[in-house]
C-alpha positions in Angstrom: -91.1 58.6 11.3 -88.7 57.6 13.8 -88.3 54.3 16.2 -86.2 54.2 18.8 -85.1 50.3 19.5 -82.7 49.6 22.3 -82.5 45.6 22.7 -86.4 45.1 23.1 -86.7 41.1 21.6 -90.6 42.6 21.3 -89.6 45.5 19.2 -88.5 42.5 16.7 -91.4 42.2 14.5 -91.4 46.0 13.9 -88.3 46.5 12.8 -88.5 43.3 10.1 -92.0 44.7 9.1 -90.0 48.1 8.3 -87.0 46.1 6.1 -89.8 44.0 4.4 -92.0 47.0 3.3 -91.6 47.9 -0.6 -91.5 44.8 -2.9 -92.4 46.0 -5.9 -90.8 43.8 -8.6 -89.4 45.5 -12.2 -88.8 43.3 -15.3 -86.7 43.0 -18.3 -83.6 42.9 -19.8 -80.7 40.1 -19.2 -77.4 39.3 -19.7 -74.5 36.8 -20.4 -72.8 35.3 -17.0 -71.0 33.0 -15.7 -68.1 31.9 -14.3 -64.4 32.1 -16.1 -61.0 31.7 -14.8 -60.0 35.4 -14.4 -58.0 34.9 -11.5 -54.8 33.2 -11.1 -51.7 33.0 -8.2 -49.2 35.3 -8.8 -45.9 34.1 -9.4 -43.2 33.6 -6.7 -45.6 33.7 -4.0 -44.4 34.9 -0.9 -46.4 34.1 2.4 -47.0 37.1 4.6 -48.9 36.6 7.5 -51.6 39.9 8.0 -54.2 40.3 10.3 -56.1 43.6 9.9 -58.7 44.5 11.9 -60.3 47.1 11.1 -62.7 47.6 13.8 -63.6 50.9 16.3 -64.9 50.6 19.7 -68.0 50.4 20.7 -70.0 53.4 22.3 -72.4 52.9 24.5 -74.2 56.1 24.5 -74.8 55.7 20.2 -76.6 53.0 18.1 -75.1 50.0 16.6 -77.3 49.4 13.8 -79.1 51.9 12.1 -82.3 50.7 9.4 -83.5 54.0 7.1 -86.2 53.8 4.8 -86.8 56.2 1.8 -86.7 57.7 -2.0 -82.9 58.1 -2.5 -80.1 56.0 -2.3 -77.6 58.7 -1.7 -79.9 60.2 1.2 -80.6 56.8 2.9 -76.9 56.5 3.3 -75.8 59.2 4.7 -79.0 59.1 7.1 -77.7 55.4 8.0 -74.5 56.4 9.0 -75.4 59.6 10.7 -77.9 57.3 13.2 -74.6 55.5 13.9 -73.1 59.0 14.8 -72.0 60.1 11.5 -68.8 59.4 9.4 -66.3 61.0 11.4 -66.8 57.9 14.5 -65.6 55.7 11.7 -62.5 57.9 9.4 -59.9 60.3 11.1 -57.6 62.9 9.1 -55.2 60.9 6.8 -56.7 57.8 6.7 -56.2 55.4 3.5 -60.1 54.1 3.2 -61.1 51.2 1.2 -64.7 50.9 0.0 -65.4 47.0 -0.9 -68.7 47.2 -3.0 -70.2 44.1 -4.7 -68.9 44.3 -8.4 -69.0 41.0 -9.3 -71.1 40.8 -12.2 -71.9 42.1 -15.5 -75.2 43.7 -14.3 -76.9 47.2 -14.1 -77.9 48.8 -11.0 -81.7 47.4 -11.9 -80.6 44.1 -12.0 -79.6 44.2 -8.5 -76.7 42.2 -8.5 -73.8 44.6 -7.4 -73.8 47.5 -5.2 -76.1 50.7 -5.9 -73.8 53.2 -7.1 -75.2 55.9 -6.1 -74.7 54.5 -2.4 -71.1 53.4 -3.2 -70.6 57.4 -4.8 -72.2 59.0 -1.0 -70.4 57.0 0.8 -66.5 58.2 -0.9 -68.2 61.9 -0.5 -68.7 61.5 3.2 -65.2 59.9 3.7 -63.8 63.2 1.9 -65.9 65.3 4.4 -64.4 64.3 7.3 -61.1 64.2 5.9 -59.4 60.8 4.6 -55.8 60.9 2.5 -57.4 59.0 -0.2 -60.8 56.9 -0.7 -59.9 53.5 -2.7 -62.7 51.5 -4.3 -62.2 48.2 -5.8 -63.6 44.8 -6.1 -62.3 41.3 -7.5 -65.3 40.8 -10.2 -66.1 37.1 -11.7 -67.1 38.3 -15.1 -64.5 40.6 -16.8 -63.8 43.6 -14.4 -63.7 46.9 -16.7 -67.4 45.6 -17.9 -68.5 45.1 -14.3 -66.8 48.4 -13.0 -68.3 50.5 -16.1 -71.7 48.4 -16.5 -72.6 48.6 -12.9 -72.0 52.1 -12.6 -69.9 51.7 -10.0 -67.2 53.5 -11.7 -68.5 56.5 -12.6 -69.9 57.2 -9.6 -66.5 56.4 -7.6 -64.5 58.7 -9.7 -66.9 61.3 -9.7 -67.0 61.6 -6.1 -62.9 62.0 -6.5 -62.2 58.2 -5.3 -59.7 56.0 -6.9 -61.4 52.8 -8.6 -58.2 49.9 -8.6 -59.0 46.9 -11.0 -58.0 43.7 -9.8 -54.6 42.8 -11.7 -52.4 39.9 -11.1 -49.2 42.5 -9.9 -51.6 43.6 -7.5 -52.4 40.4 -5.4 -49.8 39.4 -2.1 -50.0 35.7 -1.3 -51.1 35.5 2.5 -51.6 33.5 5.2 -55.7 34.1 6.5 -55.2 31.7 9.5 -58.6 30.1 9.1 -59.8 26.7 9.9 -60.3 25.7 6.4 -58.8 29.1 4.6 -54.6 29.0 4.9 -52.3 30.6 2.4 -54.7 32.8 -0.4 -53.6 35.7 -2.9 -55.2 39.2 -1.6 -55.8 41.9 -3.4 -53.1 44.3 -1.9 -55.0 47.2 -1.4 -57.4 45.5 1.3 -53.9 44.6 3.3 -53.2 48.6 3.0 -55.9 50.2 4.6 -56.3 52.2 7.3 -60.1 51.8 7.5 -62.2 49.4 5.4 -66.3 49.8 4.6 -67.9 47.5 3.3 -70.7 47.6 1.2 -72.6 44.7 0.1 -76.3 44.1 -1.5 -78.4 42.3 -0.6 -79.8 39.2 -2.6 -80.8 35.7 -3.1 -77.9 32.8 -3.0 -78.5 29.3 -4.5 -75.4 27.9 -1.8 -76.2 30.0 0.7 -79.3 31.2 0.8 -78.3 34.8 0.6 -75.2 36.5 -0.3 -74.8 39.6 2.4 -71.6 41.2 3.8 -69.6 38.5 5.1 -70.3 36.4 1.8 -69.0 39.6 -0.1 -65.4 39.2 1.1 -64.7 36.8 -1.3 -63.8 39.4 -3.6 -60.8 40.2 -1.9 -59.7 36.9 -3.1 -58.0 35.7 -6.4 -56.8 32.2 -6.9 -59.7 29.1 -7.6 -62.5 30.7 -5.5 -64.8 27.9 -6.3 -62.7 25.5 -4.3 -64.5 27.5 -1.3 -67.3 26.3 -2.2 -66.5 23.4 -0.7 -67.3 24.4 2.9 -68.4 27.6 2.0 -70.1 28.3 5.8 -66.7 27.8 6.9 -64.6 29.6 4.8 -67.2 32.6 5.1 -66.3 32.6 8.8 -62.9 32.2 8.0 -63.2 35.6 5.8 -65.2 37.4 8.6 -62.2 36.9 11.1 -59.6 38.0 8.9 -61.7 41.2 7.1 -62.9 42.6 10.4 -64.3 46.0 8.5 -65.0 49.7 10.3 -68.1 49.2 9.2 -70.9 47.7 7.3 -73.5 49.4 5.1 -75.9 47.6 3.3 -77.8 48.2 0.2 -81.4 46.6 0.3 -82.7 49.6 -2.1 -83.0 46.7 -5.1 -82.9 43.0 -3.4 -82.9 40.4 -5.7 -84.6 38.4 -4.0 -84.6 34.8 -6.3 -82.3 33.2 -8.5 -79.3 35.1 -7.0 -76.1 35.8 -7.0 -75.7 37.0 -10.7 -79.7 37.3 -11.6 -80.7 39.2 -14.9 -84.2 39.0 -14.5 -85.9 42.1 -13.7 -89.0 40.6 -12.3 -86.6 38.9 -9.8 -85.8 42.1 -8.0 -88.0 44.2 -5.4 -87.6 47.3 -4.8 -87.1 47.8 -0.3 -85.7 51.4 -0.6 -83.8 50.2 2.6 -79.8 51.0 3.5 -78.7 49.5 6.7 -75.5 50.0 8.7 -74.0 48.3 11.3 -70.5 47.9 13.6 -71.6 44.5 13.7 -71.1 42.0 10.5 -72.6 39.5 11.8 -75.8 41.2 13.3 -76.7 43.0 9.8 -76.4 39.8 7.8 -78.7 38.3 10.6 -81.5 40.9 10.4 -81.2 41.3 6.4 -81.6 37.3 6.1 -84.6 37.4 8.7 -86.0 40.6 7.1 -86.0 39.3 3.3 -85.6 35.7 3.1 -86.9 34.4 6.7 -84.1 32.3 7.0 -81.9 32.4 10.6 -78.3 30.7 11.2 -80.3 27.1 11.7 -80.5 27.6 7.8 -77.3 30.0 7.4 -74.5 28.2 9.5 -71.9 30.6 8.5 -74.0 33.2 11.1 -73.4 31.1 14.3 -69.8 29.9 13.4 -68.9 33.8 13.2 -70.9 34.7 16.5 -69.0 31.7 18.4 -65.7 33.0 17.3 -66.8 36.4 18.6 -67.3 38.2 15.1 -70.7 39.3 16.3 -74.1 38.5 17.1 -77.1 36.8 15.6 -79.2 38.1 17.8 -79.7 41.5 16.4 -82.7 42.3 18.2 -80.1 42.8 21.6 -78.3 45.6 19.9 -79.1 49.3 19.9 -80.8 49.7 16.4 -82.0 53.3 15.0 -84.8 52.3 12.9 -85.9 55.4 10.7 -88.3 56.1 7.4 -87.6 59.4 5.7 
C-alpha cells in the first residue's frame, strides 16, 4: 500500500496513524547499566576549529522523507532510502562514509536501546553498492564499548557487511571548537571530523530529560569528555550538536521503540514493536514526526526542536515536506 503525501497539513493524521500501528510489547530479560567515567580529554589538547556539513541539496522533483512499514528490518531500509531516490543521491565513488548508530548501551536488539543491527548491516551494504572507499561505523558507548559493540550486535553485522567498526579510544579523540551557544571547545571522536558523508542512524525511544532520545539527541556520542555536564541545558546543547553534525542523511529505526523508561531500558515489556524505518534529509523534521507519532509530544514539550528550526537546521513542521509514506 502506497501514499503519496506532498505537504497536505490534512494528510497529517494518516501518516501518524501509519508510524503508530504495531505496538505489540515483548518481555523479559535485563541488565546492569549505568553511567561510568569511560571518557576522558586527551592530553595536550589542541583546539581545531571544524565545521562539517555534511548535507546534499535538495531536489525538488523527489521526496524528503520517506515512512515504510513492514516484516524486515533489512528491507524497510533499503525501501526507505530508495523513496528518497536511493543511495546513490546520498554517496559518490570514493567517499569515506561514517555510519553513527546508537551503541550506547549494554543491551540486545530486543531491548531496544541501540540501533537494529540488521538496519545498521543494510545500510554499510547499500553504501558498498554504489561505490564508497570505505564504510566506518562507530559510536562513543556509555557502558563499556566492546560489550555494547558485541552485545548489540552491532558489530557483527558491520563487519559482515565488510564495514570497519572503530571503538572509541582516547588516541582517537581531537579537541575542537563546536561553536555553539552553550557547547565551545569538546573532544571528537576523529573519525566523525574525517568523513566525506555521514548517516545517521538513531532509535527511537523514551527519554526521562528529554522526552525522547531521536537523531539529533544521538550526536552525543560523538563526544568524549564529562557528557553529563550537557545535561545542564541539554535543549541547548542538542541544537548546538545539530548545527555542527549536519549529516547526509537520517534514517531512523522505529522497528523496536522503547517506548517508557528510556534511554538504557532493559525491560522487555517496555518495548513495542512499530516495524517502522524512516528517512529523512531533514534532522529536524524526522525527530518531529517520530516524537508526534510515538510519544505525542511537539517542540512546546521538546524545545530542542524549535531552537534547531530557528537556526535553520530544519523544520518542525513535517507535515510541509514531501513525505513517501509506504507499507510493504
Amino acid at each position: 500500500m502506497l501514499h503519496n503525501v506532498d505537504g497536505a497539513h490534512d494528510r497529517r493524521e494518516i501518516l501518524l496513524r501509519l508510524a503508530r500501528l504495531g505496538g505489540a510489547s515483548v518481555c523479559a530479560a535485563g541488565g546492569a547499566w549505568w553511567l561510568h567515567g569511560r571518557s576522558r580529554r586527551p592530553e595536550e589538547p589542541v583546539a581545531v576549529n571544524v565545521r562539517r556539513d555534511h548535507t546534499i541539496a535538495r531536489e525538488t522533483v523527489l521526496a524528503d522523507m520517506s515512512v515504510v512499514r513492514g516484516e524486515a528490518p533489512a528491507a524497510l531500509v533499503r525501501r526507505a532510502v530508495g523513496e528518497l531516490g536511493g543511495m546513490s543521491r546520498f554517496v559518490s565513488r570514493g567517499d569515506v562514509v561514517v555510519l553513527k548508530p546508537n551503541v550506547g548501551w549494554d543491551r540486545t536488539p530486543e531491548q531496544a536501546a541501540t540501533t537494529n543491527p540488521e538496519i545498521v548491516g543494510e545500510v554499510a551494504r547499500m553504501c558498498w553498492e554504489v561505490g564508497a572507499k570505505s564504510v566506518i561505523v562507530t559510536d562513543l558507548s556509555v557502558n563499556e564499548p566492546r560489550r555494547c559493540f558485541a552485545r548489540s550486535g552491532i558489530e557483527a553485522a558491520a563487519l559482515k557487511a565488510g564495514a570497519q567498526v572503530v571503538l572509541p579510544e582516547e588516541r582517537k579523540f581531537k579537541e575542537v571548537d563546536l561553536g555553539g551557544e552553550v557547547l565551545n571547545v569538546w573532544p571528537v571522536l576523529e573519525p566523525f571530523l574525517a568523513a566525506d558523508k555521514l548517516i545517521n542512524i538513531p532509535i527511537a525511544k523514551h527519554h526521562s530529560l528529554t522526552g525522547a532520545t531521536l537523531g539529533m539527541k544521538n550526536w552525543y556520542g560523538i563526544l568524549g569528555g564529562v557528557r553529563h555536564r550537557l545535561h545542564q541545558r541539554i535543549h541547548e546543547s542538542l541544537a548546538d550538536l545539530a548545527a555542527f553534525m549536519r549529516p547526509t542523511l537520517t534514517i531512523l529505526d522505529a522497528y523496536r521503540v522503547l517506548i517508557r523508561n528510556g534511554p538504557t531500558g532493559g525491560n522487555l515489556a517496555d518495548v513495542e514493536l512499530k516495524k517502522t524505518v524512516m528517512a529523512s534529509v531533514d534532522p529536524v523534521a524526522v525527530d518531529a514526526y517520530a516524537a508526534k507519532a510515538y510519544w505525542d509530544m511537539d517542540a512546546a514539550r521538546m524545545p530542542y526542536l524549535g531552537f534547531a528550526s530557528n537556526r535553520g537546521l530544519g523544520t518542525v513542521n513535517f507535515e510541509s515536506l514531501r513525505i513517501r509514506a509506504v507499507e510493504l
